[in-house]
C-alpha positions in Angstrom: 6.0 22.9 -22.1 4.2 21.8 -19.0 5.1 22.5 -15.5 6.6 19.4 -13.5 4.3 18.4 -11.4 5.9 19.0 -8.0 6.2 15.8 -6.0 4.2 14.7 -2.7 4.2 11.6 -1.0 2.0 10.0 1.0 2.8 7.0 3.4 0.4 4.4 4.6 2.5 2.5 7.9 0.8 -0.9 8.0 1.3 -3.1 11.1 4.3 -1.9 12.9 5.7 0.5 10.2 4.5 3.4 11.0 6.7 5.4 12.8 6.3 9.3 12.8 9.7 9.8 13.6 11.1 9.2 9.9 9.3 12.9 9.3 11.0 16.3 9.8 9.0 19.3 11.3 5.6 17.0 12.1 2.0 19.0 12.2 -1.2 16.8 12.6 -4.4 17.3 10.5 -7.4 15.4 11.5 -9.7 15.9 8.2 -13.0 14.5 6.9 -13.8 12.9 3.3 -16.9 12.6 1.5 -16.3 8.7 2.7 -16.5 9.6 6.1 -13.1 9.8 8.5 -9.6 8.4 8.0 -8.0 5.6 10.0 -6.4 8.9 12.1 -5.0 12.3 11.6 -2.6 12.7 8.3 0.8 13.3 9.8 2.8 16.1 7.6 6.1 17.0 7.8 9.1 16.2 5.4 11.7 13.8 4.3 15.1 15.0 3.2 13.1 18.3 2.1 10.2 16.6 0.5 6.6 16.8 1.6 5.4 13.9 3.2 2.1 12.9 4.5 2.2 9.7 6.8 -0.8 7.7 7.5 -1.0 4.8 9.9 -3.8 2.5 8.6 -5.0 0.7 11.6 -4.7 3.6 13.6 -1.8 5.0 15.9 -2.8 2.9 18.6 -3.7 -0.4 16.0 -7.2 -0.2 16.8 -8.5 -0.8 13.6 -9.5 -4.4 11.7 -8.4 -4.9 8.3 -12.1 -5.0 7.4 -12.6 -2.3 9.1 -10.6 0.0 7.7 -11.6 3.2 5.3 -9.8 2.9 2.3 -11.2 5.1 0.6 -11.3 7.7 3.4 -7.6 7.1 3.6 -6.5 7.4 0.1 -9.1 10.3 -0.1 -7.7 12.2 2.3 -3.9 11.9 0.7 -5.4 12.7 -2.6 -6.9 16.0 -1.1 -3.6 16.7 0.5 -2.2 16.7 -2.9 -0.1 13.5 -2.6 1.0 12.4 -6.3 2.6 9.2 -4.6 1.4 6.8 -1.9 4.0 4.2 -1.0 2.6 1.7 1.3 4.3 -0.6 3.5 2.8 -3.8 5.0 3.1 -6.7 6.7 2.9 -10.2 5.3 3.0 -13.9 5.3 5.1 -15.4 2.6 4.2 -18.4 0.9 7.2 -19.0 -1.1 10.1 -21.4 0.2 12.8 -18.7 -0.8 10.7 -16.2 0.8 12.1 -16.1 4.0 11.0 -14.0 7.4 12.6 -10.8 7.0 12.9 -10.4 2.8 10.9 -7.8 1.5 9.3 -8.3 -1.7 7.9 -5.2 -4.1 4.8 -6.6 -5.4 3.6 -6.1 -8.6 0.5 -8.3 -8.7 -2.6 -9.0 -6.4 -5.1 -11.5 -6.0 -8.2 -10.8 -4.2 -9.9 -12.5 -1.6 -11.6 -10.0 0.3 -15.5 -9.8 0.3 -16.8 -6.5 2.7 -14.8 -3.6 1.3 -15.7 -1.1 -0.8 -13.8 -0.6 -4.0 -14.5 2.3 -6.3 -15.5 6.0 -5.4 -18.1 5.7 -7.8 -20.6 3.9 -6.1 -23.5 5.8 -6.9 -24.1 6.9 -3.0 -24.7 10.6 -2.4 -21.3 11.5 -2.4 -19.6 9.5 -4.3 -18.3 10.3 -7.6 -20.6 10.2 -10.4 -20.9 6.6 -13.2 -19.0 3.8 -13.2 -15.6 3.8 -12.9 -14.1 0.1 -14.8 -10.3 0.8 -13.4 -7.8 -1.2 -15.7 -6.0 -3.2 -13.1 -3.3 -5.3 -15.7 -0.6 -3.7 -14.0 -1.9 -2.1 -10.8 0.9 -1.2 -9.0 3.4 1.8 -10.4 5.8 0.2 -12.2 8.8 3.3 -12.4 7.5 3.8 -8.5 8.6 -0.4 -7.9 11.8 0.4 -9.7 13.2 3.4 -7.8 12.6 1.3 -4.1 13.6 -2.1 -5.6 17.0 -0.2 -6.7 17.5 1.6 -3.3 16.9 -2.0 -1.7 19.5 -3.5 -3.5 22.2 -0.6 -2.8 21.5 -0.4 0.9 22.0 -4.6 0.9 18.5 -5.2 1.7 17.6 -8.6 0.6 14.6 -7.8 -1.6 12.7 -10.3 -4.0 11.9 -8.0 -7.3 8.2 -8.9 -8.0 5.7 -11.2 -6.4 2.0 -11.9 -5.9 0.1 -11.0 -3.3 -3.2 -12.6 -2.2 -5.5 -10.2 0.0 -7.6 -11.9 2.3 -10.4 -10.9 4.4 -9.2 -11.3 7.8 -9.1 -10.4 10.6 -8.4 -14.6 11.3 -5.1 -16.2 9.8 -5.9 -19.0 7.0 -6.7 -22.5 8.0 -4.0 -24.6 6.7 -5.9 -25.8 3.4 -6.8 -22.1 2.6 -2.9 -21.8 2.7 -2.0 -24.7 0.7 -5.0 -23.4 -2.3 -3.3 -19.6 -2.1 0.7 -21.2 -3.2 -1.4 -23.8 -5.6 -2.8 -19.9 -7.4 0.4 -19.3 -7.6 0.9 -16.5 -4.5 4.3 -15.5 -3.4 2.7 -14.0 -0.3 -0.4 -13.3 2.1 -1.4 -9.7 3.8 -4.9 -8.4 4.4 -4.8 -4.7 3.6 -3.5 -4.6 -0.1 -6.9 -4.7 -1.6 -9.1 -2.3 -2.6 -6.0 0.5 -1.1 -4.0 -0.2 -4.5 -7.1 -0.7 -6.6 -8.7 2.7 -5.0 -5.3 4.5 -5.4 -5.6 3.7 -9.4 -8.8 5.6 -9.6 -7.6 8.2 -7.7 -4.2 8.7 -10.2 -1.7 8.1 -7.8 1.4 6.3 -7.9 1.1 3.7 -5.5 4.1 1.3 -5.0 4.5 -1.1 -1.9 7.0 -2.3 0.4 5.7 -5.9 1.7 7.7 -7.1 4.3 7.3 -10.8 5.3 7.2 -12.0 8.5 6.7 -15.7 9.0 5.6 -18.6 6.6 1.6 -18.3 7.0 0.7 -21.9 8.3 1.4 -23.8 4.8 5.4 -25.3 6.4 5.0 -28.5 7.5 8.0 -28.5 10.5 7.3 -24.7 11.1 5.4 -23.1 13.7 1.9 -21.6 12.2 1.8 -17.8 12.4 0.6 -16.0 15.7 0.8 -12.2 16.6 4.1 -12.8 18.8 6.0 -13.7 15.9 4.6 -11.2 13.9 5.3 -8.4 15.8 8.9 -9.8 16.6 10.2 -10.0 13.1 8.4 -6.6 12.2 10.4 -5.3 15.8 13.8 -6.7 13.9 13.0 -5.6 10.5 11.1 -2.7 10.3 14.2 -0.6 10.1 14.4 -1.3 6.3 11.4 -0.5 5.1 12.4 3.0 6.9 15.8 3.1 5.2 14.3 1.8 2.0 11.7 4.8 2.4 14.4 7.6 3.9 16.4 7.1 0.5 14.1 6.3 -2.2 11.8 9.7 -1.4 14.3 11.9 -2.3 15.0 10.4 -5.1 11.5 10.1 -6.5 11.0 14.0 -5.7 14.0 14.5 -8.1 12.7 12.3 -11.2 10.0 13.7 -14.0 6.6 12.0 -13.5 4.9 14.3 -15.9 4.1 11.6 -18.7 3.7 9.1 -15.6 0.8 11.1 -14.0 -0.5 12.2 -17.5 -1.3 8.5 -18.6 -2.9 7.8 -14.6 -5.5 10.1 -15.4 -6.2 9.3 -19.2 -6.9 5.7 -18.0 -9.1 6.7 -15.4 -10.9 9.2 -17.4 -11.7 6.5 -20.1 -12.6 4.0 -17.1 -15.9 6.0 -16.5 -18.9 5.7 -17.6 -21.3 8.2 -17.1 -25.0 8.3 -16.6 -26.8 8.8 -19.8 -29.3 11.9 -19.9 
């Protein structure tokens, strides 16, 4: 019988979610990746006795673009820190009537419409990872991961949609009003600019990646609504950031105590059959 895999997780703090303070006993570690630095030093410490590593992704002081950012540095990093778990949280517009400012909504499903970020470590650069790495992405987010926060959601009252769409766009500008109209037309539920390639990366690194998407106005789509800005933004994410902490404070503890032997077994079989190496 094979040890259980002992549980780590890693926590990438989008746009106002970030706060070190939900972590126990904090030590910083600045570190370096074959992809070059992190957004900023991996904060460790723990959460009700788990090991935690916290990330902010655009930087402590949010000094970082969304296309801009080193995914793969930062989910790198987590993996060399031994994280078997990244749960992400981040900020986004929702595009969905019954979506409404303050829901959060466990996406399950991503569309992508970023165009300047690299998304596989096996690029064929120096040092990167050697083939090609063809990463199933049917299902990218962690399913058993989704169920664990959406069920802590839903006992701490948290108004929380169970799936949804997300649609990752290039940024760092909001979308015209047509784009906005196209992205509910494809069937989005909502709009961020950091999900992709950080889920897609976290796949080929066999991690369980789950994320807490936290909406904060209605894009520019509503006809009789203000169009987003950075005020409003940051003032729903200053009234509701608290429950993506609380979601986060319980469900950790509770993933530590659960088996993800078979879970982490068939992350690595799919990556391993992903790659194709060079032929000699």
């Amino acid at each position: 019988m094979a040890a259980i895999q002992a549980v780590k997780v890693g926590i990438i703090g989008g746009s106002g979610l970030d706060d070190p303070d939900i972590l126990e006993g904090r030590t910083e570690k600045y570190v370096d990746t074959p992809y070059g630095k992190p957004s900023d030093a991996l904060i460790l410490g723990k959460i009700k006795n788990v090991d935690c590593v916290l990330l902010a992704r655009h930087g402590r002081q949010h000094t970082i673009s969304p296309t801009s950012i080193n995914f793969r540095a930062n989910i790198w990093a987590l993996k060399e820190e031994g994280c078997t778990h990244v749960l992400a949280t981040t900020a986004c517009g929702s595009l969905k009537e019954e979506i409404q400012p303050g829901d959060v909504v466990m996406i399950d499903q991503f569309i992508d419409r970023t165009t300047k970020r690299n998304q596989t470590f096996h690029d064929g650069g120096t040092n990167c990872l050697p083939g090609v790495c063809h990463i199933p992405m049917a299902e990218p987010f962690c399913n058993k991961t989704r169920e664990v926060l959406m069920d802590v959601a839903k006992k701490l009252g948290i108004k929380c949609h169970p799936k949804g769409t997300v649609m990752t766009i290039e940024g760092p500008r909001f979308s015209s009003r047509a784009e906005s109209l196209m992205y509910r037309l494809w069937g989005a539920d909502v709009i961020n600019m950091s999900t992709v390639p950080e889920v897609v990366l976290a796949k080929e690194a066999a991690i369980c990646y789950a994320s807490i998407a936290l909406a904060t106005d209605y894009d520019c789509w509503k006809e009789h609504e203000e169009a987003v800005s950075v005020d409003k933004v940051l003032k729903t994410l200053k009234e509701n950031a608290n429950k993506a902490t609380s979601i986060l404070l319980t469900a950790i503890p509770q993933i530590a105590s659960m088996d993800w032997t078979e879970t982490m077994h068939s992350l690595k079989s799919a990556v391993q059959f992903s790659i194709m190496l060079p032929k000699h």
